[in-house]
C-alpha positions as CSV (number, residue, x, y, z in Angstrom):
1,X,-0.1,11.3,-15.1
2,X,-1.1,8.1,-15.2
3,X,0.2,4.8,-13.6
4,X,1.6,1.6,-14.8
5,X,-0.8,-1.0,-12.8
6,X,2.2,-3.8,-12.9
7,X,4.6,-1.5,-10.6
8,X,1.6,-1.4,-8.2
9,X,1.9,-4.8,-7.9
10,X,5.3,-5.4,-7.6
11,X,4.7,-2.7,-4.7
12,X,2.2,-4.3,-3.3
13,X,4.8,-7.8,-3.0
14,X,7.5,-5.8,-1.7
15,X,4.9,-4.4,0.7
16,X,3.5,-8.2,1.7
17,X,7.1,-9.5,2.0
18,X,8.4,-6.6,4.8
19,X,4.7,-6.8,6.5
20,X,5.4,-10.6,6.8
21,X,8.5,-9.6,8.4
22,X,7.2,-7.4,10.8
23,X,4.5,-10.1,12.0
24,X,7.2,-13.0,11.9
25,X,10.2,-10.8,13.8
26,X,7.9,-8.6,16.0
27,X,10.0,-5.4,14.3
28,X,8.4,-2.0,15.2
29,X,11.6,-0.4,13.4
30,X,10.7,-2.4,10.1
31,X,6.7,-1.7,10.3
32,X,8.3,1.9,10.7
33,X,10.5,1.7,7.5
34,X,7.6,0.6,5.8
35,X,4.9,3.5,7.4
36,X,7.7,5.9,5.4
37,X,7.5,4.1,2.2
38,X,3.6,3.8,2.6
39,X,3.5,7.9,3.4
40,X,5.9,8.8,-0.1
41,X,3.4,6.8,-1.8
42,X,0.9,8.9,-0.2
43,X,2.2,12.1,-0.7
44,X,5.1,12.3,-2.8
45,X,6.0,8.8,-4.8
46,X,6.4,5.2,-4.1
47,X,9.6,4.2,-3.3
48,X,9.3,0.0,-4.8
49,X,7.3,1.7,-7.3
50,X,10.2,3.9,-8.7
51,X,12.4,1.0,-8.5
52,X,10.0,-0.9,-10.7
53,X,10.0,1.8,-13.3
54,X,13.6,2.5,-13.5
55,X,14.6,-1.3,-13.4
56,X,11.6,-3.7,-13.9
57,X,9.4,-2.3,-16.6
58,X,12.4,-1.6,-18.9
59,X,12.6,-5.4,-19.6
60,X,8.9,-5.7,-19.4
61,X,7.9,-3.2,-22.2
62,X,4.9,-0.9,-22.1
63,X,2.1,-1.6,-20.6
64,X,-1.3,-2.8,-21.8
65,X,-3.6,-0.4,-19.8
66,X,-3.0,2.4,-17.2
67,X,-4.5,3.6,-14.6
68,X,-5.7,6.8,-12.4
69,X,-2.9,7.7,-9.5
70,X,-5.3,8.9,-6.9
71,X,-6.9,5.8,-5.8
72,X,-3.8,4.1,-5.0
73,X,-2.6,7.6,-3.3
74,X,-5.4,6.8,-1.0
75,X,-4.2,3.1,-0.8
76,X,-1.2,4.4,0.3
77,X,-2.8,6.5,2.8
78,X,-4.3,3.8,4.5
79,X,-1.6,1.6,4.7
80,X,0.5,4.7,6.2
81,X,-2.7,4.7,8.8
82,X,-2.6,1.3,9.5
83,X,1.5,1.0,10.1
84,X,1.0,4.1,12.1
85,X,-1.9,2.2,14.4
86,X,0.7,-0.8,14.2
87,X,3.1,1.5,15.7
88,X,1.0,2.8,18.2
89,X,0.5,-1.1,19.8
90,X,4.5,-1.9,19.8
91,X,4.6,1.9,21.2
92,X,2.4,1.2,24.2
93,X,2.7,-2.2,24.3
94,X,-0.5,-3.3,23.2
95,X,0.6,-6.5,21.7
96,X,-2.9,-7.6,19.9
97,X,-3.1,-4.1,18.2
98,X,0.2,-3.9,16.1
99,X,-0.2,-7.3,14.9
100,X,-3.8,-7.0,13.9
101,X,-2.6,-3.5,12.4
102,X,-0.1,-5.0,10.5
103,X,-2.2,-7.6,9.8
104,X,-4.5,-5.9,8.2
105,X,-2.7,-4.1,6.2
106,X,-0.5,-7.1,5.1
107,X,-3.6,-8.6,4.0
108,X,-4.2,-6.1,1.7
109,X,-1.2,-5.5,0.1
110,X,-1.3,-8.9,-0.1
111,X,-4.9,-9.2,-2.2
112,X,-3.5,-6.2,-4.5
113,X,0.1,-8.1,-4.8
114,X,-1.3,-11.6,-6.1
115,X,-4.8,-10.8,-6.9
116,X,-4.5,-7.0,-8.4
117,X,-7.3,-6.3,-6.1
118,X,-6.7,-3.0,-4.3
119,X,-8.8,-2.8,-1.4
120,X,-8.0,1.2,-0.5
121,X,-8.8,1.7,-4.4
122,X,-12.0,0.3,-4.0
123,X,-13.0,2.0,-0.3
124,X,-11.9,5.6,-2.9
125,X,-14.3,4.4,-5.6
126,X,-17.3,4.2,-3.0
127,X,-16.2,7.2,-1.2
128,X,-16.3,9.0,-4.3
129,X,-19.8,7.2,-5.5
130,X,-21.3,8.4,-2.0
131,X,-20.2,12.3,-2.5
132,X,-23.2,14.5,-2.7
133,X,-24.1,15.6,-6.4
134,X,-21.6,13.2,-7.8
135,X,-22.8,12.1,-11.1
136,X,-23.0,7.9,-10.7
């Protein structure tokens, strides 16, 4: 099935808004929150997704183009990884390494939310380019 590039968006600005949050309020419970949302999207659905398709793109109509699911699965993924490694850093105190986590991860979100560049959709492509025996 494929997915409606707009609600990846609007996922990607709810995403930027609660990393902001974390950075601004120091939050390990909120970069938590947001490591769940980021591991549905992984492995089951995304949560601000959903919400954009049962109460966004109604109003929006269809849209233009659609895209394949798996690389922002991965996306997903390695937001989860990055929240986790955020988490890790409040967990043991290292300061510099849950806000460069989050960070990092805010800054992509952020480049998918107002640019539609999806930087774990693009680290996908490549890994899939640089399979052995992949036709390019």
């Amino acid at each position: 099935m494929q997915v409606d590039p707009r609600g990846l968006r609007f996922g990607a600005a709810v995403a930027t808004l609660v990393l902001a949050l974390v950075l601004i309020t120091g939050s390990p419970w909120l970069l938590a929150a947001q490591a769940v949302v980021f591991a549905l999207g992984a492995f089951v659905a995304a949560p601000y997704v959903l919400f954009f398709k049962h109460f966004v793109r109604p109003r929006l109509g269809p849209p233009s183009e659609l895209e394949d699911p798996a690389p922002p699965r991965f996306a997903q993924g390695v937001g989860m990884a990055f929240a986790l490694l955020g988490l890790i850093g409040f967990a043991t105190g290292v300061t510099p390494l849950a806000l460069g986590a989050t960070a990092a991860a805010l800054l992509a979100a952020f480049l998918n939310a107002a640019f539609g560049f999806c930087l774990g959709c693009e680290v996908f492509l490549i890994i899939r380019r640089l399979q052995p025996g992949r036709i390019q």
